[in-house]
C-alpha positions as CSV (number, residue, x, y, z in Angstrom):
1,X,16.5,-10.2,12.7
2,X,15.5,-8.6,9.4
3,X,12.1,-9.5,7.6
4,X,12.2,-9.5,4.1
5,X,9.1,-8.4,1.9
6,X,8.9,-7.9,-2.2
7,X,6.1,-5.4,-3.3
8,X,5.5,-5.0,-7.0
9,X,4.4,-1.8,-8.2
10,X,2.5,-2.2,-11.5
11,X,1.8,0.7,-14.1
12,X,-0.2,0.1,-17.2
13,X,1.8,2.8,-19.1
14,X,5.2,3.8,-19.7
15,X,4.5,7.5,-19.0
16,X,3.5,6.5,-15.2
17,X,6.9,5.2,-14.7
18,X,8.6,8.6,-13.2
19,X,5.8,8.7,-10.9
20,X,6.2,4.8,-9.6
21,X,9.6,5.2,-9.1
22,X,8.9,8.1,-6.8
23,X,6.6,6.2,-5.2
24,X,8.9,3.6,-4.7
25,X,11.5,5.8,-3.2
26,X,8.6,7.1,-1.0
27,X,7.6,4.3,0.6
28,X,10.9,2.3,1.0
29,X,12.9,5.4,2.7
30,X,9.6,5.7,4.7
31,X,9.8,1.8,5.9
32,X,13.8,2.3,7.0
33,X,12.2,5.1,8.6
34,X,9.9,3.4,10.9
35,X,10.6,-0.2,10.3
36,X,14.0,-0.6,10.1
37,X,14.8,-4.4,10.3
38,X,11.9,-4.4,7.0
39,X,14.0,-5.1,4.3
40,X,11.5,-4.2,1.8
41,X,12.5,-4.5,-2.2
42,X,9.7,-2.4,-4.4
43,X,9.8,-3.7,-8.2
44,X,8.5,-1.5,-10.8
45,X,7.0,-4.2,-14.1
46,X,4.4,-3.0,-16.6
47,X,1.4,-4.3,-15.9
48,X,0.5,-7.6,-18.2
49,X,-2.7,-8.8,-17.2
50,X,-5.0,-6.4,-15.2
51,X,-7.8,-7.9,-13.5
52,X,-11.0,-6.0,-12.6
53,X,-13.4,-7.2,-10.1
54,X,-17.2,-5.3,-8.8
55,X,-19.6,-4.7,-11.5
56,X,-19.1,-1.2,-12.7
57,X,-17.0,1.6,-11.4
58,X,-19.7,3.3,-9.7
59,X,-19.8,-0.3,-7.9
60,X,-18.0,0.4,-4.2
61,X,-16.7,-3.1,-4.5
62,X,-15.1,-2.3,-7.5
63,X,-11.4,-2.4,-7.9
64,X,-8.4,-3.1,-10.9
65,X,-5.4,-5.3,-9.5
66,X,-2.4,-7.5,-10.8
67,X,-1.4,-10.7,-9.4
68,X,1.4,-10.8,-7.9
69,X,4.5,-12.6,-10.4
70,X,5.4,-15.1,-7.4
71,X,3.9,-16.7,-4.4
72,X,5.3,-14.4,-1.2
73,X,5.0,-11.4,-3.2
74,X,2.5,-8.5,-2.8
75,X,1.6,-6.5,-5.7
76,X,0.2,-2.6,-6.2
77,X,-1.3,-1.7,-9.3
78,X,-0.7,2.0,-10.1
79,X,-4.1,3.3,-12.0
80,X,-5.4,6.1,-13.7
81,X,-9.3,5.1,-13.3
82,X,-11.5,5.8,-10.1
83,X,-13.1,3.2,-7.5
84,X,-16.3,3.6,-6.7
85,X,-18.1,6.7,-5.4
86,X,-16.2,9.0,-2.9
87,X,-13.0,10.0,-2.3
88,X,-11.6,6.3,-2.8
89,X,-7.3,6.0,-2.7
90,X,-6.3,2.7,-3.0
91,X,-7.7,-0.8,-2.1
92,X,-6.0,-4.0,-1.4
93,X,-6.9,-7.7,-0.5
94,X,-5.8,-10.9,0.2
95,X,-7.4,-14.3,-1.2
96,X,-5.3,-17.5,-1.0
97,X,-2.1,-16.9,-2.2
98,X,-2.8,-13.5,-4.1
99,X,-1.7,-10.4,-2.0
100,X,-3.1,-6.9,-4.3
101,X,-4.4,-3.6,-4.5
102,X,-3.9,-1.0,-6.5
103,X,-3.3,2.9,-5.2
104,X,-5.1,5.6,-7.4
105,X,-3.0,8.1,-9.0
106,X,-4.5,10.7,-10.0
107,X,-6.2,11.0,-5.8
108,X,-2.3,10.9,-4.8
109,X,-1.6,13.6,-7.3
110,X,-4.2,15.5,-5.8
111,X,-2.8,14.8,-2.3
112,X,0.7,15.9,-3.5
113,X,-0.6,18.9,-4.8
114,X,-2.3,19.9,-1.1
115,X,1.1,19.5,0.1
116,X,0.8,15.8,1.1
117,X,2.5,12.7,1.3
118,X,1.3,10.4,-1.3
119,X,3.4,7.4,0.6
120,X,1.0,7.6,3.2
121,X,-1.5,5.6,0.7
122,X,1.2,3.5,-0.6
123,X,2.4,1.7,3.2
124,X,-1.4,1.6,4.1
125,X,-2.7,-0.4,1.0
126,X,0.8,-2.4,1.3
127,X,0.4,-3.1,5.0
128,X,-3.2,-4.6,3.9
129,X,-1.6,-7.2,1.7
130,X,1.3,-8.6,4.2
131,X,-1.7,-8.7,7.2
132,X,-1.4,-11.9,8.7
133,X,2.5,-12.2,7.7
134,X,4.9,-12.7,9.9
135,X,7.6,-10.4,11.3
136,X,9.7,-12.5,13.4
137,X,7.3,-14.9,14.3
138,X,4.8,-12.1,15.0
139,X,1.7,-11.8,12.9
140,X,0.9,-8.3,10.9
141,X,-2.3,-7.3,12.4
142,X,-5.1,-5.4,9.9
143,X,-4.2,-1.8,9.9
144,X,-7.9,-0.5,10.7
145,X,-7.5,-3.1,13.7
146,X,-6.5,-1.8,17.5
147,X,-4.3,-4.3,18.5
148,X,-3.1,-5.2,22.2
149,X,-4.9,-2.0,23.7
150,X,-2.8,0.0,21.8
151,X,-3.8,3.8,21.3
152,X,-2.4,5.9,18.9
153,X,-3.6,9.7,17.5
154,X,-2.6,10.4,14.0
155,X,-0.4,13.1,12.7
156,X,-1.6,15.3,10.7
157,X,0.0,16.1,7.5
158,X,0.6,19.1,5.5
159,X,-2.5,18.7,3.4
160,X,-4.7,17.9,6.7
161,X,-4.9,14.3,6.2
162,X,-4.5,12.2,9.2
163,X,-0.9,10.5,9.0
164,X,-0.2,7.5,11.0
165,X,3.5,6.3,10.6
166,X,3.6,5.9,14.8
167,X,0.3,2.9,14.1
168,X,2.2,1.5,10.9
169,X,5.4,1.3,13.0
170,X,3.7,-0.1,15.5
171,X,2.1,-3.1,13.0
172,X,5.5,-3.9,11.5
173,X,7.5,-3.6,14.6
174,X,10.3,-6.7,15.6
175,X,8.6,-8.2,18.3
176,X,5.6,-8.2,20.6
């Protein structure tokens, strides 16, 4: 049975759209790839109302989102700015009905340009927003969560990064 999830991908400018629709391209080949009875639809909107949360930037609790346009929808914001100290990606969370994050562009740039896989930021903030979904009946564990004794080394990918597309196919898999 296929499951059905819709992921916004918010940019705050026009001149950000090439690289969302890249993303988007990314990350949904990626899902058939691993997942494939995910039917995942990715929409690219301009981003309306930007909500930032943490004190200041340098704050590690610090992050920009956009709420999602309807209930049963998770949401991305693409942004320019930093989080926090370190080396910081992407975030996401979940509180009530609002299922966010946001992935860092100019840190996936930067992972491009090592020869990465930006995607590999996109389906690990997304996964964080559809954790405790269901997948034919099944609930979406938390990604940084061993589940059901499960073991799994990462890939590495061309830039060195770990890669874990077997764990992610794993979380969004048909049944138990």
């Amino acid at each position: 049975m296929t499951a059905k999830f819709n992921l916004e991908l918010y940019i705050t400018h026009e001149s950000d759209r090439a690289f969302s629709d890249r993303e988007k391209t990314k990350l949904t080949n990626l899902v058939k790839r691993i997942a494939p009875h995910i039917d995942l639809e990715v929409h690219v909107l301009i981003a309306t109302d930007v909500v930032c949360s943490g004190l200041d930037q340098e704050n590690s609790d610090y992050m920009q989102f956009h709420r999602p346009s309807r209930n049963g929808y998770q949401s991305l914001l693409i942004t320019n700015k930093f989080l926090g100290p370190g080396d910081v990606q992407g975030r996401a969370f979940i509180d009530g009905n609002i299922r966010a994050g946001c992935i860092i562009k100019p840190r996936m740039e930067k992972k491009i340009d090592r020869g990465g896989h930006s995607e590999d930021v996109t389906i690990h903030e997304w996964i964080h927003t559809i954790f405790g979904m269901k997948i034919n009946g099944r609930k979406i564990p938390d990604p940084h969560t061993l589940t059901n004794g499960y073991k799994c080394d990462s890939d590495k990918a061309p830039d060195g990064d770990d890669q874990w597309y077997d764990w992610y196919g794993y979380l969004l898999r048909e049944s138990d």
